[in-house]
C-alpha positions in Angstrom: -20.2 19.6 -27.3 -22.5 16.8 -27.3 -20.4 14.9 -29.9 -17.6 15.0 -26.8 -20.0 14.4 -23.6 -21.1 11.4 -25.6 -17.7 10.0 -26.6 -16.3 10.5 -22.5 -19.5 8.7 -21.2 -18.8 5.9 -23.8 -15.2 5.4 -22.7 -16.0 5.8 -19.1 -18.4 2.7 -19.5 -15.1 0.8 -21.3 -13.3 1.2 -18.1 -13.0 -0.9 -15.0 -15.1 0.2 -12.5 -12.0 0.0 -9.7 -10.9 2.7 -7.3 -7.8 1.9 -5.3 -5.5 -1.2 -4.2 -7.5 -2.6 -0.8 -5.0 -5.2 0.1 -2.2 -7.1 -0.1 -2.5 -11.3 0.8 0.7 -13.1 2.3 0.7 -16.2 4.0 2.3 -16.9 7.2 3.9 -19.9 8.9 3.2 -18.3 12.5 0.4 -15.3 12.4 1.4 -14.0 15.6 5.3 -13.7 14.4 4.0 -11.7 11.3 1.6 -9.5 13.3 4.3 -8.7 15.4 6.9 -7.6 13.0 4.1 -5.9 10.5 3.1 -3.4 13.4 6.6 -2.8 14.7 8.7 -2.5 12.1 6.8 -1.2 9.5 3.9 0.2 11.5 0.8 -1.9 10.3 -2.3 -1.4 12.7 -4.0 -4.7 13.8 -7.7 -4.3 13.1 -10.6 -6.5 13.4 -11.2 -9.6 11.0 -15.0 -10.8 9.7 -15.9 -13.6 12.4 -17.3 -15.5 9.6 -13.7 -16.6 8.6 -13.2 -19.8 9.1 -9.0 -20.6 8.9 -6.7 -18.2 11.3 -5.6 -14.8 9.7 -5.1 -11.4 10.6 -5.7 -8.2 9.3 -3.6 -4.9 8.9 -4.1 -1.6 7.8 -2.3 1.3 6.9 -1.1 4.0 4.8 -4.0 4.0 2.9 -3.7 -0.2 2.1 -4.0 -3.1 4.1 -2.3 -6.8 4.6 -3.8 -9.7 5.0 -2.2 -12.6 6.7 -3.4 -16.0 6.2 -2.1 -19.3 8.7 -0.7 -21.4 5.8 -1.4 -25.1 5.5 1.3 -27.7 5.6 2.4 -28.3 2.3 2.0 -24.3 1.4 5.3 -23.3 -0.5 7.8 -20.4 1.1 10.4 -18.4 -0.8 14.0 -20.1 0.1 15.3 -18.7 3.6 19.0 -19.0 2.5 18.2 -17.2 -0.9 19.7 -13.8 -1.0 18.3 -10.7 -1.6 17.2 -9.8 -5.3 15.2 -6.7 -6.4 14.0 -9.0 -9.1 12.0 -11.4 -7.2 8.4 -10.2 -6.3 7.8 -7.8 -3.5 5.4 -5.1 -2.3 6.8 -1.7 -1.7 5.8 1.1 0.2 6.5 5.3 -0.4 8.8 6.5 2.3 9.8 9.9 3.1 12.9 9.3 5.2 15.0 6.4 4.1 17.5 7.3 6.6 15.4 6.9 9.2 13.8 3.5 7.8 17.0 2.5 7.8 17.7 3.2 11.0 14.1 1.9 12.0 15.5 -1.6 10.1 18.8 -1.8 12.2 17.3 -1.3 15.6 15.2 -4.4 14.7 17.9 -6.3 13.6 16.5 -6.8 10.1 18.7 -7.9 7.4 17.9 -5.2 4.2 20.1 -4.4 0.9 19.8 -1.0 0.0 20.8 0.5 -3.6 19.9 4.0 -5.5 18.9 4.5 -8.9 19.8 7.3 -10.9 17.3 8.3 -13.7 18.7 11.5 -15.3 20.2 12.9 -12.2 16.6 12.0 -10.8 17.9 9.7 -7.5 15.7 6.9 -6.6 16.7 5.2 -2.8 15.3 1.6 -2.3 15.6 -1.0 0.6 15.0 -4.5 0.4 14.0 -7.3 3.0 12.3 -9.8 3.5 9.6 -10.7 6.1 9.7 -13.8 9.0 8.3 -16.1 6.1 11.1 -14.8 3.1 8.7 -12.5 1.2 10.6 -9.3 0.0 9.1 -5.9 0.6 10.6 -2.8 -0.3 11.0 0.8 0.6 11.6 3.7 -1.1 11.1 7.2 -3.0 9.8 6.1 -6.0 7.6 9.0 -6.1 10.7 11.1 -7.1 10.0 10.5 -10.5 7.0 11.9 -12.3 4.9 9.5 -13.8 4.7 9.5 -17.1 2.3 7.2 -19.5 4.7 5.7 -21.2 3.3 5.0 -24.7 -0.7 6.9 -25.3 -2.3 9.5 -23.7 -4.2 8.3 -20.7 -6.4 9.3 -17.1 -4.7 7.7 -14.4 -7.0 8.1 -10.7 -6.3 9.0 -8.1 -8.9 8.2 -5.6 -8.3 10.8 -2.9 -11.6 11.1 -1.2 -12.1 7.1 -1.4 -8.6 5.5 -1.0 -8.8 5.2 3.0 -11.8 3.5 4.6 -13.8 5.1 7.3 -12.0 4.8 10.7 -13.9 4.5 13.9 -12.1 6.0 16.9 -12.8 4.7 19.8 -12.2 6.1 23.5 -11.7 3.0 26.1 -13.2 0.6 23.6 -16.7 1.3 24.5 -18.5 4.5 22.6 -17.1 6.0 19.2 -15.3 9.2 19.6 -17.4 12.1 18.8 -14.6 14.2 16.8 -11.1 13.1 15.4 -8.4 15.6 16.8 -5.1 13.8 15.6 -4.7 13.8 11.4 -4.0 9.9 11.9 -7.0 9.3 11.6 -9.1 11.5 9.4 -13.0 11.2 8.5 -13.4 10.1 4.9 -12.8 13.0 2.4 -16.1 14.5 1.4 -15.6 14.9 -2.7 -16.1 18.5 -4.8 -19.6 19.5 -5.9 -19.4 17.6 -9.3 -16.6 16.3 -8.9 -17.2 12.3 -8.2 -13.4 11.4 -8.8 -9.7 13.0 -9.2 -8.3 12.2 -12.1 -5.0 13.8 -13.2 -4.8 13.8 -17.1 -1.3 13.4 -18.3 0.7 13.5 -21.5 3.4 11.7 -22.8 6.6 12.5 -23.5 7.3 14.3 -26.7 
């Protein structure tokens, strides 16, 4: 027993001490145009940016991950406008649970997307691609369809469910914190399991 307490604490001291993706940096030609279609069309919350900054930015927050815009300088490079669409290029992509209605969501907005499926194994896999005001893709789909799998050695993969969303303060008429939270959009930070300092979910690989 003390052979294995001592082998876990030695390979918990190998690992990287991170926790969970915080954010996601793009540059923008024009921050207000990229706040503006951030929080409309894919529902980003503008929230408030360390004073201390000195160059223009924003930053947004949601779904458990934030985006940064930064106010690019001349001579800052941007994807090709005319380029088409290509899953292969770089991209950020968010979990959805209704690609219809993202669709929908991307019409009304007059957004120009691709959208394709993957079959793995019967296992279908809907993903839409488009590109933001400055030509940097982002996706949408249902990845999470498909179990995932370490592909090669046994592995912990974390899932930081009681630390993956920072503390929100709700405030009533932008004076005094609300005393509760009634609406699940915005939740007090998970309190952890007795003993229990992280989720990890321990998984196999294929045989």
């Amino acid at each position: 027993m003390e052979k294995k307490e001592e082998y876990e604490e030695k390979k918990k001291q190998h690992e990287p001490p991170l926790m969970a993706l915080n954010h996601v940096s793009r540059l923008c030609r024009n921050v207000k145009e990229s706040i503006d279609f951030y929080t409309n069309v894919l529902g980003m919350v503008l929230t408030e940016r360390p004073q201390a900054f000195d160059f223009d930015g924003a930053w947004l927050f949601n779904y458990g991950v934030g985006i940064h815009l930064v106010q690019a300088k001349d001579g800052d490079q941007f994807p090709d406008p005319h380029h088409n669409l290509d899953p292969m290029d770089n991209h950020i992509s968010f979990q959805c649970e209704d690609i219809e209605a993202m669709e929908k969501r991307l019409k009304e907005f007059n957004v120009k997307y691709m959208k394709r499926t993957v079959d793995e194994h019967g296992t279908k896999i809907d993903q839409l691609f488009f590109n933001d005001p400055d030509g940097f893709m982002i996706e949408i789909c249902n990845c999470e369809n498909l179990k995932l799998v370490p592909a090669a050695s046994l592995g912990k993969i974390k899932l930081p469910m009681d630390r993956h969303t920072p503390p929100v303060e709700v405030q009533s008429n932008g004076d005094e914190p609300e005393p509760d939270v009634q609406e699940s959009e915005a939740k007090p930070e998970a309190k952890p399991e007795p003993d229990a300092q992280e989720s990890e979910l321990e998984l196999k690989p294929k045989s």
